[in-house]
N, C-alpha and C positions, 0 to 999 in steps of 0.2 A: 154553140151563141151565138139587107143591112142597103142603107143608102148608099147610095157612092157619089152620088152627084156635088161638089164644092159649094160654098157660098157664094152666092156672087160678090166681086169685088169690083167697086166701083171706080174709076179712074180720071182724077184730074180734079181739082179743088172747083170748077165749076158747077159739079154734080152733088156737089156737097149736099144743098138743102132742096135738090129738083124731087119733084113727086117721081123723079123715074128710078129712085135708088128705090129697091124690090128687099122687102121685110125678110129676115130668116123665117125660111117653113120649116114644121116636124122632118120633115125628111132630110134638109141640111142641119138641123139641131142632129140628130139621130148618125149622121155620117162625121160631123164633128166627135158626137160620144165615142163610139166606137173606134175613131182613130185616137183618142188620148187614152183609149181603155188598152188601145193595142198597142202604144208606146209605154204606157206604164208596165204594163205587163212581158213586155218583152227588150226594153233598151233602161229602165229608168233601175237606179241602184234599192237592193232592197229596201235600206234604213228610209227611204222618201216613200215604198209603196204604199205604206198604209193611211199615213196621209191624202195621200191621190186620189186613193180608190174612194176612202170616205168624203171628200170634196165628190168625185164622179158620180156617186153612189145616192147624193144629196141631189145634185143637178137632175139626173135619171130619175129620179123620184117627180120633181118637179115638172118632170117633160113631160111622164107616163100620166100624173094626175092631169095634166093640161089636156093631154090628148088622148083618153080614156078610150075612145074609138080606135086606134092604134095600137094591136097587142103586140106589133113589137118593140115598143118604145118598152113596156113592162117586161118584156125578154128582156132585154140588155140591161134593164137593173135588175133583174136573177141573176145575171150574169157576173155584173159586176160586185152586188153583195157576193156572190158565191166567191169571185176570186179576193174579195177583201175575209170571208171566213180562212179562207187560205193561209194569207200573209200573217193574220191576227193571229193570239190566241187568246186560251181560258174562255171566260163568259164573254170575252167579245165576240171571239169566233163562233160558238155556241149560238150568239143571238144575231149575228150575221146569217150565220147558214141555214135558222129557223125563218126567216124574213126572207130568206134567195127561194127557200122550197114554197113559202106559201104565196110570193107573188108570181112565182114561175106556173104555180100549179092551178093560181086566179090566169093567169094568162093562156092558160092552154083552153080550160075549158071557154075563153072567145075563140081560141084558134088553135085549131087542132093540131096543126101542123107545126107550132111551135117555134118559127124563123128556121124553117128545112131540118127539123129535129133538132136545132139547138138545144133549146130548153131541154128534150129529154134528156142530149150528153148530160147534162150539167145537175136535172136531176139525178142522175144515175152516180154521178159523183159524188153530189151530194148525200145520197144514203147508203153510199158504200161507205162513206168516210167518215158522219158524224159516230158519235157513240149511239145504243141501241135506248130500248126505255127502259129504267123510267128518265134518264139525263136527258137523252133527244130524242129522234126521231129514226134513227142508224136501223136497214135491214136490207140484208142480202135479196133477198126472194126480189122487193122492189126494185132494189136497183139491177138486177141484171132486167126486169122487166122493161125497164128505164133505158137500157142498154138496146135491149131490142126490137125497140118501137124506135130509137134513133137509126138503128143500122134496116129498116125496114123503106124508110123517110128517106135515108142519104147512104147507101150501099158503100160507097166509096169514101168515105169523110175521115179525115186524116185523127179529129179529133174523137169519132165514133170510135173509131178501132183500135185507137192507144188506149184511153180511159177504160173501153171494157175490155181490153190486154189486161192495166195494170189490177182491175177488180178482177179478173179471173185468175193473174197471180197469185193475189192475194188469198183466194180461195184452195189454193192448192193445186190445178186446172192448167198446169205448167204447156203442156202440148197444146192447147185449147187458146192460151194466152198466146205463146211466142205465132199461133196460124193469125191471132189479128194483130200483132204484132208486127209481124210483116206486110200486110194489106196497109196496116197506116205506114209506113214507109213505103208504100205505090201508091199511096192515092194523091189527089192531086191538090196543090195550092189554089183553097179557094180565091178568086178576084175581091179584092179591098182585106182580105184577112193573111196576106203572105208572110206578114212575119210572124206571126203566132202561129200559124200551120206549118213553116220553116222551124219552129220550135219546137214544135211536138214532135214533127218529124224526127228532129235529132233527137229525140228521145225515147223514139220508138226505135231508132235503130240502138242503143244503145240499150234498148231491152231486148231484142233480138240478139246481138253478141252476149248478154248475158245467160240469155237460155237457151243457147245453144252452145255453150261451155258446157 
């Protein structure tokens, strides 16, 4: 699953009502989203995430319809339903994660590329993780395809190579797993996303000591 550029902030109660305070663009709305998607996700206590995410997930909708030319504003609400199917569950989760595949999958075919293979990771998550049909939409074959149209996009991506680590675990694929395994513990912190790539990280290493016991 980006802007990085801050709002501007205007300074000094003169400027209050001058024509020269400058409107938030999609691109500071978009660098906002994604820094409260990546504190909720990685500093904010479980019992408050689902809250958040559904508040974020609200906003992100609203940005994505405003700026319909903009497919990554629609990446980061996949994104963000996807980590709210996460936190949730039962038929919340269910209808979260049916809403993260079909705007992520509306987003790709504007852009291929997905925000540097984002969207695939997250596809690829997504249908490793839901259940299969007739309940959802859950299939192996996809998601590893999912998996390798990301690691095609972003060779080195911390979050490419954990996610289909842990779907190749899950497959049984043990050596296969712990080799991306350790690639996401070398790859590198992307810029604007260090603390959730510092996460995964720690988590990719803690799947490597595991499969290598």
């Amino acid at each position: 699953m980006s802007a990085r550029r801050l709002p501007t902030v205007v300074l000094g109660m003169g400027l209050a009502f001058a024509p020269l305070l400058q409107a938030q663009t999609p691109q500071d709305d978009l660098f906002s989203l994604r820094s409260r998607w990546e504190h909720t996700t990685t500093a904010m206590s479980e019992t408050r995430r689902v809250d958040a995410l559904e508040a974020l997930a609200a906003e992100a909708k609203t940005l994505a319809e405003s700026h319909p030319e903009r497919a990554e504003a629609s990446v980061w609400r996949g994104i963000i339903l996807a980590s709210l199917a996460r936190e949730s569950s039962g038929l919340d989760a269910l209808g979260a994660a049916k809403e993260a595949r079909r705007v992520l999958e509306s987003a790709l075919e504007r852009a291929p590329g997905g925000l540097q293979g984002s969207a695939y990771v997250t596809l690829g998550a997504l249908y490793d993780r839901a259940p299969g049909w007739p309940m959802a939409f859950g299939d192996e074959e996809t998601a590893e395809r999912m998996f390798r149209r990301a690691e095609a996009i972003r060779p080195e991506g911390i979050d490419v190579h954990l996610y289909y680590a842990a779907f190749l675990e899950g497959e049984g694929r043990e050596a296969e797993a712990l080799a991306h395994a350790r690639r996401a513990v070398d790859g590198p912190l992307r810029e604007g996303r260090e603390a959730s790539d510092a996460a995964l990280r720690d988590e990719a290493r803690a799947m490597v000591a595991r499969l290598e016991e």
